[in-house]
N, C-alpha and C positions, 0 to 999 in steps of 0.2 A: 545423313549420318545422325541417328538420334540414339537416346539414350536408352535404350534396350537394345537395339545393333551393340552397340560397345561393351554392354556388359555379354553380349553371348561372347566377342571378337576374344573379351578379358577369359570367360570359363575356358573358351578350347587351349587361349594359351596356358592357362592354370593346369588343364587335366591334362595337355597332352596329345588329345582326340577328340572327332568331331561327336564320336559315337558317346563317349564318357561325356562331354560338355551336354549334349543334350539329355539324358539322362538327369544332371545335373539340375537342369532346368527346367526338368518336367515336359521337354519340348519333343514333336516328333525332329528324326534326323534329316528330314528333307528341310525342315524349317530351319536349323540352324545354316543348312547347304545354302538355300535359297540368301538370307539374313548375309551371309558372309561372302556371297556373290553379287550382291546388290551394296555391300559396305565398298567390295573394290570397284566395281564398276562405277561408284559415287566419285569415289576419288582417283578414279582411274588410274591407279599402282596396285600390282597383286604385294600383299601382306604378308601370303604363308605359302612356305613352299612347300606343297604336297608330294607325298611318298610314304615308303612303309613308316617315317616320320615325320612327323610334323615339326617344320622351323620358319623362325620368325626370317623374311627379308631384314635389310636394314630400314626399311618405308616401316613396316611389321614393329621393329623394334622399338622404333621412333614413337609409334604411334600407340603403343603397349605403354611406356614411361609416359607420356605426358595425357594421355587417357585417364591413369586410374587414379590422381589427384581429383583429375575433371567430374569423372564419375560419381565418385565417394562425396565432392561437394553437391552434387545434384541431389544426392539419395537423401546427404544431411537436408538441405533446402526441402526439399518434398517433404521429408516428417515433419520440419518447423510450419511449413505451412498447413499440413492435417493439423500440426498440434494447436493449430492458431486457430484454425477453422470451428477447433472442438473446443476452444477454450480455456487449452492447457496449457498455452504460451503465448506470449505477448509482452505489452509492456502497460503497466496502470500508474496514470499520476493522481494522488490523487493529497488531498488538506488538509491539517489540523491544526486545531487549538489546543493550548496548553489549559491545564494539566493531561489534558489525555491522552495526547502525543506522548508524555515519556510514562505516562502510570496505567494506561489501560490498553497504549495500543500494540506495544513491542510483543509482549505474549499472542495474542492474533495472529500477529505478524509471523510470529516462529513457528504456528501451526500450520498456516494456509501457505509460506513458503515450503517447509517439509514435504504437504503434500503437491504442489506445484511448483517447482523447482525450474521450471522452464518460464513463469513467468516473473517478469523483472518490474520489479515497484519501487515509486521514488515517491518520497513523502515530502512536500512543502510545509513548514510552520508560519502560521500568521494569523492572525485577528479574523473575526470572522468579514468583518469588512473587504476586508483583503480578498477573502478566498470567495467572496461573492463575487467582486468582479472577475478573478482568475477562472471562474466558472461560468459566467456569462460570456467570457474571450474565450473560451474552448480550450483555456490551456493548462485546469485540472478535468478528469473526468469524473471526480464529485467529492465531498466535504466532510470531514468530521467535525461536527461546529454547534456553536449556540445557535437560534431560533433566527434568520437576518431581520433586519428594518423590516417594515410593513409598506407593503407595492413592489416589494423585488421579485419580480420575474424566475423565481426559483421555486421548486419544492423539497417541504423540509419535513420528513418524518422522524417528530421525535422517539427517544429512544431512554434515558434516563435523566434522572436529575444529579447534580452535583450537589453536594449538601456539604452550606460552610459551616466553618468554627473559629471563634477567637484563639489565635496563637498568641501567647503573650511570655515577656522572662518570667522567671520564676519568684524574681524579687519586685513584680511592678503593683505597685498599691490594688490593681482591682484583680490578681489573683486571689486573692479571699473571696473571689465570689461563688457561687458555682454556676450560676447562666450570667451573660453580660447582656443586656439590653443595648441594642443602637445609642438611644440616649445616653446611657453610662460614659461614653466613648470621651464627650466633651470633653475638652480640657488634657488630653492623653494621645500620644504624637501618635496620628494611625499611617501606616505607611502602605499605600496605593500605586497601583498599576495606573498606563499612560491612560489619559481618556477618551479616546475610542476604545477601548479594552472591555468588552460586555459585562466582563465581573465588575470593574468598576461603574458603570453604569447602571449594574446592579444594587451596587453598594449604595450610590447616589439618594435613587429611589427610596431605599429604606431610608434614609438617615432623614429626606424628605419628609416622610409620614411621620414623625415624630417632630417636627418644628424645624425653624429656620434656626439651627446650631452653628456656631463658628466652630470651627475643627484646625488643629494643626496638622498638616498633613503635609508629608514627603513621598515623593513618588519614584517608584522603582519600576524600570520597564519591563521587566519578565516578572509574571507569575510565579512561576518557577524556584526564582532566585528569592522572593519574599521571606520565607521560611529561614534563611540565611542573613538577612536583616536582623529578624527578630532573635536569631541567638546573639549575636552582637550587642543586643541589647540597645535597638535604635528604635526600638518601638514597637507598636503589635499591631495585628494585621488579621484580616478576614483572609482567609484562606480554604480551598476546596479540600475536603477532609481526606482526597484520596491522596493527598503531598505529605500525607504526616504516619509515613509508617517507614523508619522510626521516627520518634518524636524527636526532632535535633536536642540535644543536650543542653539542659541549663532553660530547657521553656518549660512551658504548661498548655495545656487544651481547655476550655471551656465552651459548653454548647452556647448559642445564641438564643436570649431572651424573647420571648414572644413566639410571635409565629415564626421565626429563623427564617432564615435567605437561604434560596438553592438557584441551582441556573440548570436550564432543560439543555439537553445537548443529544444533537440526533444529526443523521445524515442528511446532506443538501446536494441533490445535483438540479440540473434542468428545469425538470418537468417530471411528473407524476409518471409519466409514459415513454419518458423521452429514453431511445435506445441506446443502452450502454454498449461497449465490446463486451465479448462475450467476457475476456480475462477480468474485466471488472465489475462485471455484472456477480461473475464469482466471488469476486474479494468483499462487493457491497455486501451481496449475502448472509457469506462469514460473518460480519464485522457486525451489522445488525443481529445474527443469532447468538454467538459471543456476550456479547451485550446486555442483551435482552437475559441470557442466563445469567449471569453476575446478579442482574436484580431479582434474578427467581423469575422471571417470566416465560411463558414455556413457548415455544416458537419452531416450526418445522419447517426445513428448507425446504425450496419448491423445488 
């Protein structure tokens, strides 16, 4: 009994006739004869009582109701797994960092959902640290992230820069400026992400190249939540300039002095080569072309 026997068993009882079911089917009439003779003989109970009409036995009936649940899930099953095969459905896990996780990536998101609708994605947030080993454990299939450590076993194509800016209140003495210098900072409560957090090791670096400063600093664990700090008026903060639209109420923006701090941020999975599923092989795509236009860079899917 396989699943085309069942669907001819299902036409005859829907039309009525062997002569109309085949028809139906595109089938010659000996084949549906044959097909329905080989379905009783399987299970060794005739089905249909033949005559000027056709009627279901009670075997027939029995096996009419509990057939076409059967069926209907098989045919679903079949198209999820074409759709799988083709890359239309699936499921993608895959990692981000903040700020991109909530200001660059939900848009993407609502497109390449729209048009695949059959496949199912779950986004992890964490530190890029983090998503480096969840990537090396097979348990994302690749990253939205800063650049990892140097020797990690991954490939990372960048993709933009982050470009920060002093968020500060409105009322704090080095709002009179209009660029702020790292060193300006001294003496002015800066309030930081945990440290592994790559923007803070960002920060680090600069504040480095300008001498060994004492800093007051309070640290705040999400990115995110910074910008809400500094309307509070607990201090000001480097911040990725894609968090300030709007500007929270009661702050100010100023660009950073010198050559300014940005942080590269691009996709990390595997290996240069290493093979995606198809379903994510499509979302990287997106995600990279996405991207890559926001910064004006012109880029053609393959």
């Amino acid at each position: 009994m396989d699943l085309k026997t069942l669907k001819t068993f299902q036409t005859i009882v829907k039309c009525g006739s062997f002569i109309r079911a085949a028809d139906e089917l595109n089938y010659g009439q000996s084949t549906v004869t044959m097909q329905m003779q080989k379905l009783e003989s399987d299970l060794g109970i005739q089905l249909l009582e033949r005559g000027k009409t056709l009627r279901l036995t009670e075997a027939g009936r029995l096996l009419y109701e509990q057939s076409l649940p059967i069926v209907k899930n098989m045919e679903q099953l079949q198209a999820n797994l074409s759709d799988m095969q083709l890359g239309e459905a699936g499921t993608v896990r895959i990692g981000v960092t903040e700020p991109t996780a909530s200001y660059r990536l939900p848009a993407i998101l609502k497109g390449f959902l729209f048009d695949y609708p059959k496949i199912q994605v779950s986004i992890e947030f964490a530190n890029t640290p983090v998503l480096s080993e969840r990537l090396l454990k097979g348990e994302i299939d690749f990253a939205l992230c800063s650049a990892p450590d140097l020797g990690a076993e991954l490939y990372f194509e960048p993709l933009f820069k982050e470009e920060f800016v002093v968020l500060l209140p409105d009322n704090h003495p080095l709002a009179a400026q209009t660029a702020i210098a790292p060193a300006d900072i001294q003496g002015h409560r800066l309030l930081i992400t945990s440290a592994i957090c790559p923007y803070r090791r960002k920060l680090e670096m600069a504040l480095q190249e300008v001498g060994n400063c004492s800093l007051d600093t309070m640290e705040i664990g999400s990115m995110a939540a910074l910008k809400y700090y500094v309307e509070s008026g607990l201090g000001i903060a480097l911040v990725p300039k894609a968090v300030l639209n709007p500007v929270p109420a009661g702050t100010t923006v100023r660009e950073i002095g010198g050559s300014g701090i940005d942080m590269t941020v691009g996709l990390l999975c595997k290996s240069a080569d290493y093979p995606l599923k198809l379903a994510s092989a499509k979302l990287y795509q997106r995600v990279k072309q996405k991207l890559l236009e926001q910064e004006g860079v012109p880029h053609d899917l393959d």
